[in-house]
N, C-alpha and C positions, 0 to 999 in steps of 0.2 A: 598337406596330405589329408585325406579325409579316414572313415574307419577301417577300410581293409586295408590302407596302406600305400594303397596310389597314389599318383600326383594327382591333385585334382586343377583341371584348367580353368584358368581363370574366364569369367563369363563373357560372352561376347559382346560386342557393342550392336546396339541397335541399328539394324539397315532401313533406312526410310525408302517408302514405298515407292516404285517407279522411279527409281535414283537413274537407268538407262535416260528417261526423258529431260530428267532435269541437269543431266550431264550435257545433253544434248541439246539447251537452251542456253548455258552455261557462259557461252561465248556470245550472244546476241545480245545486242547495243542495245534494245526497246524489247517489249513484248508487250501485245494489248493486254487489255483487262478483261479479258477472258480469260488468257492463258494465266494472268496472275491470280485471279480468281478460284479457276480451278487445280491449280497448283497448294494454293491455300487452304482448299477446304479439303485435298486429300491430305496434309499434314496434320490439319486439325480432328479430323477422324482416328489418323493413325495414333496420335497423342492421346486423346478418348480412350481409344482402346489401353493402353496402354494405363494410364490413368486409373480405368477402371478394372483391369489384372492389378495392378498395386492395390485399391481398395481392396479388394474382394479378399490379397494374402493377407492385410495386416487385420481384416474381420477377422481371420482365421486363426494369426496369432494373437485378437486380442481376445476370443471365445477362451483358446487353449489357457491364458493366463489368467482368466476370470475364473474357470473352472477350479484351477490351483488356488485361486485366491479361496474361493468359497470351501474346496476342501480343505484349506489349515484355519482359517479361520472362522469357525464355529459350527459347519455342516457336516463334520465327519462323523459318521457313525459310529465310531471306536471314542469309548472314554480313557481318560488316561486309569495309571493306579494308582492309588492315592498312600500307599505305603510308605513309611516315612525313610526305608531303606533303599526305594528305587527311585523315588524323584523326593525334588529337593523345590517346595512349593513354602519356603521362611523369605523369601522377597517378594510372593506372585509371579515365580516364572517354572515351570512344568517344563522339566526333559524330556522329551517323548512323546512319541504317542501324537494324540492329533493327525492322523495323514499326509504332516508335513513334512516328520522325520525332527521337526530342530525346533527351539525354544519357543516355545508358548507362551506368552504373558497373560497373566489374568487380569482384569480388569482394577485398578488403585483404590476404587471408590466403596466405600464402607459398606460389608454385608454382600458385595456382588461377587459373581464367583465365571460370572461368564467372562471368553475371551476377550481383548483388547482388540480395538481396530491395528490395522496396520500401521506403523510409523505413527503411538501414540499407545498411552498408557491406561486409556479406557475404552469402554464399548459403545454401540451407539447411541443407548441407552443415555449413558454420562457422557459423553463425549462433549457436552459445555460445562464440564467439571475443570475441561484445561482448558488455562488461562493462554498458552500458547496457538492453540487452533484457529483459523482464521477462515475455514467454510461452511459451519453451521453458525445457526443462531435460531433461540426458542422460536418457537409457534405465537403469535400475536394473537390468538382468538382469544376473548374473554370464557371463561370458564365459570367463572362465578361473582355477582356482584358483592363484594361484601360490604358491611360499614365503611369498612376502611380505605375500601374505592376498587376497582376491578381486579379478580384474581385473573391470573394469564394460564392460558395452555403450557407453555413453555415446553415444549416438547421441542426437539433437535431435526430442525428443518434444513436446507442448504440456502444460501443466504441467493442464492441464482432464483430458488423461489420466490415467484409473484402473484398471489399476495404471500406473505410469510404465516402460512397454513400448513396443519400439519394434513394428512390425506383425511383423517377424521372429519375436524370442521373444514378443509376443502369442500367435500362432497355434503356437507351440513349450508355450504356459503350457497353450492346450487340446487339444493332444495328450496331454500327462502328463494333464489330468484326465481327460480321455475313457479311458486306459488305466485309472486309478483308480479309476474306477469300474466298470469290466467287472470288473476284479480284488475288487472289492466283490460281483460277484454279478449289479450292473443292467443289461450288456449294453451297448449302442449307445444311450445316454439323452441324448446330445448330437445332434440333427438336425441337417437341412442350415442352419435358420437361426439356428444358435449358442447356442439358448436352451436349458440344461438343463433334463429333464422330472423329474430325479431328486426326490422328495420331499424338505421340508423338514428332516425328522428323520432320513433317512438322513442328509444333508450332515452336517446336525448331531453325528450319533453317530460320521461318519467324522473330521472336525474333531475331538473329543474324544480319540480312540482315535490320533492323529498326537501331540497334546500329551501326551497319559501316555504314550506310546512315549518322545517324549525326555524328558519328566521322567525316566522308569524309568533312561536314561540316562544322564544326568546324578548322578542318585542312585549306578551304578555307578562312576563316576569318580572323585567324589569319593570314596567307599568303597575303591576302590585306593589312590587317595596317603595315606588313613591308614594303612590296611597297612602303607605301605612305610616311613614314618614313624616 
């Protein structure tokens, strides 16, 4: 029954298109390969369509549930109260309030006060604080060299990223190439939608001409410590 109270019928089955012809072929021993042909490619249309009404609903519920999401966790415009006789915030979880209607967790991590991701105990912030998570992992860009050998970005990237860059040095990785390649000769070969025009074989030969630089390198280094030896 649905909400006024009726029956509601259940949905109907899909009727494929010009079912009259294919009723009417139904019985014949052969058919050429046209008629199979064209029988074929009106199925696979009608299935397309089809196909594509399915994508277009579950956009629609999965818009609707992002939107939910982003409203209880962390975009709501309403803060909670922090009164120690209406919410009860001695573990990190806030009744109320949020635009969610239901328990809030705050974030576990020392000093943080913002909301926890979903299905986990901190935000995205710390979210490589838990030792359970298995879809981020820090940022690999060197941030600073120290004595003690390179400090890392470590920023909370999704481990699907490649390289493991956070959007910072991302767009810091195609600056140095865009320079590297003017310095090459190609000018401005990086446009506005990020896709290099540079050809294959220059990349190529510039990648090359980077590894026999520090091989050449390398070769000098060791050739001093025999020297000195």
């Amino acid at each position: 029954m649905n909400e006024s109270g009726s029956v509601s019928s259940p949905p109907r089955p899909v009727t494929v298109d010009c079912a009259d012809d294919d009723a009417a072929l139904a019985k014949s021993g052969f058919l050429t390969r046209k008629e199979v042909l064209r029988r074929r490619l009106r199925r696979v249309k009608q299935l397309r369509r089809c196909y594509r009404t399915h994508y277009w609903a579950l956009m629609e519920e999965l818009r609707s549930k992002y939107r939910d999401y982003s409203w209880t966790y962390g975009k709501s415009p309403f803060k909670e109260d922090h009164n120690e006789s209406d919410n009860d915030n001695t573990n990190g979880v806030v009744t109320g309030g949020g635009g969610g209607g239901g328990d809030i967790v705050r974030c576990r991590f020392s000093g943080c006060k913002t909301k926890a991701m979903a299905m986990t105990k901190f935000c995205h912030a710390h979210i490589l604080s838990d030792s359970k998570q298995k879809l981020y992992q820090g940022c690999r860009a060197v941030a600073k060299n120290l004595p003690t050998g390179p400090s890392f970005c470590n920023k909370p990237v999704l481990k699907s990223v490649v390289p493991a860059a956070c959007p910072t040095h991302h767009q810091f990785g195609e600056r140095c190439l865009a320079r590297a390649l003017r310095r090459a000769g190609l000018g401005n070969a990086i446009p506005n939608n990020r896709k290099p025009t540079a050809k294959l074989h220059v990349l190529v030969s510039e990648f090359v001409h980077q590894i026999q630089k520090k091989r050449k390198l390398a070769l000098k280094e060791t050739a001093l410590k025999v020297e000195t030896e």
